[in-house]
Backbone as CSV, one residue per row, in Angstrom:
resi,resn,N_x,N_y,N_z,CA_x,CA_y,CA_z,C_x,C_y,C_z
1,UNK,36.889,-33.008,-8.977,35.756,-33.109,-8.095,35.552,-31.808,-7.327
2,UNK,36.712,-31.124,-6.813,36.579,-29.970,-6.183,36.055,-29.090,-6.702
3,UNK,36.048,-28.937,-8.419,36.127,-27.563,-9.284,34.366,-28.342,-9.193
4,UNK,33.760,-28.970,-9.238,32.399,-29.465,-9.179,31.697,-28.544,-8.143
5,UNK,31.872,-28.861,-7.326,31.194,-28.131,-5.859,31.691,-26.955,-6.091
6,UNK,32.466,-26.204,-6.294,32.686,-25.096,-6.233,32.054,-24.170,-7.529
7,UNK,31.367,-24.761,-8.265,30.947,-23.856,-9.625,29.465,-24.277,-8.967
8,UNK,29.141,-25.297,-7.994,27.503,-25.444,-7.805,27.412,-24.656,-6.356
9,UNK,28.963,-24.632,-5.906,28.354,-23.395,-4.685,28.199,-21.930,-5.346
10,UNK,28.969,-21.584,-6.692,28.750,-20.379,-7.314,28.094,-20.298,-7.567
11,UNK,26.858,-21.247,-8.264,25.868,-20.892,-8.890,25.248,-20.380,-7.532
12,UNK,25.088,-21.178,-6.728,23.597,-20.935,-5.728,23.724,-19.497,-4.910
13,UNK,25.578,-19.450,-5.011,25.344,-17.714,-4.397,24.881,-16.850,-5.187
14,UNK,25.514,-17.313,-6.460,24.626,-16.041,-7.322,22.952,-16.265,-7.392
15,UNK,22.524,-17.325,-7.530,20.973,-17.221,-7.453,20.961,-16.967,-5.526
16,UNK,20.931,-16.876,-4.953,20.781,-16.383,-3.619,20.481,-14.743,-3.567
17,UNK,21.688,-14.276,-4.421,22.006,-12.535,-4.740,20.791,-12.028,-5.198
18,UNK,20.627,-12.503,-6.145,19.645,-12.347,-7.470,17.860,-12.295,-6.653
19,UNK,17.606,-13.657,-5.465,16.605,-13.506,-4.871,16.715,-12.086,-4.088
20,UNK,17.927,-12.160,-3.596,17.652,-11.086,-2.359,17.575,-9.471,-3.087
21,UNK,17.719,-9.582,-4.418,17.735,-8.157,-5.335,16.554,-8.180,-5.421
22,UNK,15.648,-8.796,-5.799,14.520,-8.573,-6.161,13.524,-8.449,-4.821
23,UNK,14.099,-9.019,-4.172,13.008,-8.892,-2.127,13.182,-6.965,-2.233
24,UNK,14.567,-6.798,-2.536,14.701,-5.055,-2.557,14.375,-4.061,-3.119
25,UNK,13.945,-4.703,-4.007,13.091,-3.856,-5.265,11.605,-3.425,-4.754
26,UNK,11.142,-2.121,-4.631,10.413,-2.029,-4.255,8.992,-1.250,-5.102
27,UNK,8.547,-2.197,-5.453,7.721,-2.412,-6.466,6.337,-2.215,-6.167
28,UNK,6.197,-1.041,-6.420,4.328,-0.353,-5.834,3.404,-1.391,-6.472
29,UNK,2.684,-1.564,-5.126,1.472,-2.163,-5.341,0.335,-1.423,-5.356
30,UNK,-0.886,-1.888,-6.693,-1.957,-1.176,-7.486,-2.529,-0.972,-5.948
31,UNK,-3.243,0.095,-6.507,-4.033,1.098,-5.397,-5.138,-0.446,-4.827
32,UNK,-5.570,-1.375,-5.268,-6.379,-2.252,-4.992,-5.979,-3.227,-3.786
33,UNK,-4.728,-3.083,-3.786,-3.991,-4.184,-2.969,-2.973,-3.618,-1.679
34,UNK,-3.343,-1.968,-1.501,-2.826,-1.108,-0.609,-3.978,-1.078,0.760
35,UNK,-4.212,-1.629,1.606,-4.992,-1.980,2.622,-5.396,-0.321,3.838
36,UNK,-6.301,0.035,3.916,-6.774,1.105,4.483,-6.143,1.123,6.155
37,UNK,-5.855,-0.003,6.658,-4.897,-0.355,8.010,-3.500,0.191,7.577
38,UNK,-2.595,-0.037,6.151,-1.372,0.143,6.077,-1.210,1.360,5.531
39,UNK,-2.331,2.776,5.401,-2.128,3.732,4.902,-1.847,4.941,6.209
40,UNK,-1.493,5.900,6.295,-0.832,6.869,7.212,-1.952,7.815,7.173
41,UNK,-2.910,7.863,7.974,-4.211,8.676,8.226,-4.660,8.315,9.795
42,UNK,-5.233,9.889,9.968,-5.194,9.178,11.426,-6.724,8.572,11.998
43,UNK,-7.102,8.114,13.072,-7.612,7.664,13.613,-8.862,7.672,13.602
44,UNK,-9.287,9.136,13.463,-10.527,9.159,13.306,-11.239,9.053,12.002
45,UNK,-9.981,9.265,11.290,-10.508,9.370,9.716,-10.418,7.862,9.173
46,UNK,-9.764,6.647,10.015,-10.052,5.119,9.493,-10.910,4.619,10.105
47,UNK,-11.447,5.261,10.942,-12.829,4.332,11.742,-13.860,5.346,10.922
48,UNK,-13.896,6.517,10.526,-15.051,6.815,9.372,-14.934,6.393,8.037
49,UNK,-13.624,5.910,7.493,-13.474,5.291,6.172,-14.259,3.660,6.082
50,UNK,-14.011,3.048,7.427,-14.306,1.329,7.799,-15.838,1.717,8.198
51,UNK,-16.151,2.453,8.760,-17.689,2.673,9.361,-18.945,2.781,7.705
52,UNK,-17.955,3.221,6.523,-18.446,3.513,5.076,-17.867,2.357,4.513
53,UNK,-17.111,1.336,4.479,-16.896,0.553,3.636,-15.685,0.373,3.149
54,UNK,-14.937,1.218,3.330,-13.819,1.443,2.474,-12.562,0.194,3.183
55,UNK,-12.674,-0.221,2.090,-11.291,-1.475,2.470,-9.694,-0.792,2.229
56,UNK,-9.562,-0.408,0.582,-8.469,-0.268,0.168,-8.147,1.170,-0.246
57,UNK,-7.105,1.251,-0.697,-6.942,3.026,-1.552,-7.561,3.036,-2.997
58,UNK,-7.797,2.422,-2.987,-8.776,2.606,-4.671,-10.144,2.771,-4.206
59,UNK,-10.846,2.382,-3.412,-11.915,2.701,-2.912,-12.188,3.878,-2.259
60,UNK,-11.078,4.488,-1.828,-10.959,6.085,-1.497,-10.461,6.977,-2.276
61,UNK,-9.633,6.380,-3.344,-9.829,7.371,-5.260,-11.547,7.297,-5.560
62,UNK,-12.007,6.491,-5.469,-13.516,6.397,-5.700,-14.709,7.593,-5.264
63,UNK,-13.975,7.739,-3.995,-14.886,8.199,-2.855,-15.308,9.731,-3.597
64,UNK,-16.377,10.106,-3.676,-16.929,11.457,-4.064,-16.933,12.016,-2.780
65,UNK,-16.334,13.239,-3.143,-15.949,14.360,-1.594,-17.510,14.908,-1.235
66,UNK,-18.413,15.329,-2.341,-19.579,16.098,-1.732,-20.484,14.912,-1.003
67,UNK,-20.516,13.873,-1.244,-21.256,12.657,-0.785,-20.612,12.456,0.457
68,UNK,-19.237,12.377,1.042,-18.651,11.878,2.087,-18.983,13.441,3.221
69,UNK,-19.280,14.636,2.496,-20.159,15.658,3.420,-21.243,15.414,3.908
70,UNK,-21.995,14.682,3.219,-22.917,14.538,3.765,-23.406,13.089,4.766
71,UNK,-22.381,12.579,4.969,-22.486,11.279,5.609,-22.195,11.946,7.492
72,UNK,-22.519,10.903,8.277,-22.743,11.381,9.733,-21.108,10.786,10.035
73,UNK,-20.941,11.857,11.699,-20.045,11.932,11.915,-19.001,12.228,11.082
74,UNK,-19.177,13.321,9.709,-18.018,13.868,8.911,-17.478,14.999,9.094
75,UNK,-16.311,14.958,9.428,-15.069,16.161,9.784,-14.666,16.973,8.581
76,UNK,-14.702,18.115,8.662,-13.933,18.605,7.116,-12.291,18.293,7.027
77,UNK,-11.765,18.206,8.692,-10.675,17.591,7.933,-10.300,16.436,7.607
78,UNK,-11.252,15.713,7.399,-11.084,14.672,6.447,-10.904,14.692,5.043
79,UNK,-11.332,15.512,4.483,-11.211,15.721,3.024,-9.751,16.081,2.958
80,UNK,-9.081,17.276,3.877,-7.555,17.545,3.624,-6.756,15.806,3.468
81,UNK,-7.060,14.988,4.201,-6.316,13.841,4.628,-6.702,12.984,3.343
82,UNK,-8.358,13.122,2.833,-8.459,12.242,1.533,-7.557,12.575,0.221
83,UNK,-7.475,14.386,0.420,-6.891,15.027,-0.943,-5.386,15.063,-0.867
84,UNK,-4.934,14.744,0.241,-4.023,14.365,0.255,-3.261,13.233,-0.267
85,UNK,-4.141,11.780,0.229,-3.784,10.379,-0.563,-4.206,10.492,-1.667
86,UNK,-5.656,11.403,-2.304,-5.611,11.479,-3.804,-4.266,11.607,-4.359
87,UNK,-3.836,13.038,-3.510,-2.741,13.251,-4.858,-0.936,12.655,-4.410
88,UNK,-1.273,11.868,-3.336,0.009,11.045,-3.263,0.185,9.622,-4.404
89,UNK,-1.089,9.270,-4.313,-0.929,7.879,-5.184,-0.242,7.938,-6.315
């Protein structure tokens, strides 16, 4: 009876392990599902990204640089900060 419980407490530590390996795995999520709040840009450049539409980072791979010149209230250094997440993704 003992060797019972003790091979069903083994199992569940090893499936316990096994969950907590995979919580650690850190597994990039598609540019679609990366949220314009959880990206590292600053302040002025997410209230002109949200003021245009832009939800996610795929929508700012999208973004045409000569078009975002010509939109109001546009900073040139915004483009350093866009060409930047271009070429981080």
């Amino acid at each position: 009876m003992f060797d019972i419980y003790t091979k069903e407490i083994c199992e569940l530590i090893s499936f316990n392990m096994e969950m907590n390996l995979e919580r650690k795995r850190k597994i990039p999520k598609p540019p679609s599902e990366i949220l314009l709040g959880d990206l590292e840009i600053s302040t002025r450049l997410y209230h002109f990204l949200k003021n245009l539409g832009v939800k996610t980072l795929e929508d700012i791979l999208k973004i045409n640089e000569s078009e975002l010149e010509q939109k109001d209230n546009f900073n040139p250094k915004y483009l350093e900060e866009i060409k930047y997440l271009k070429n981080k993704k």
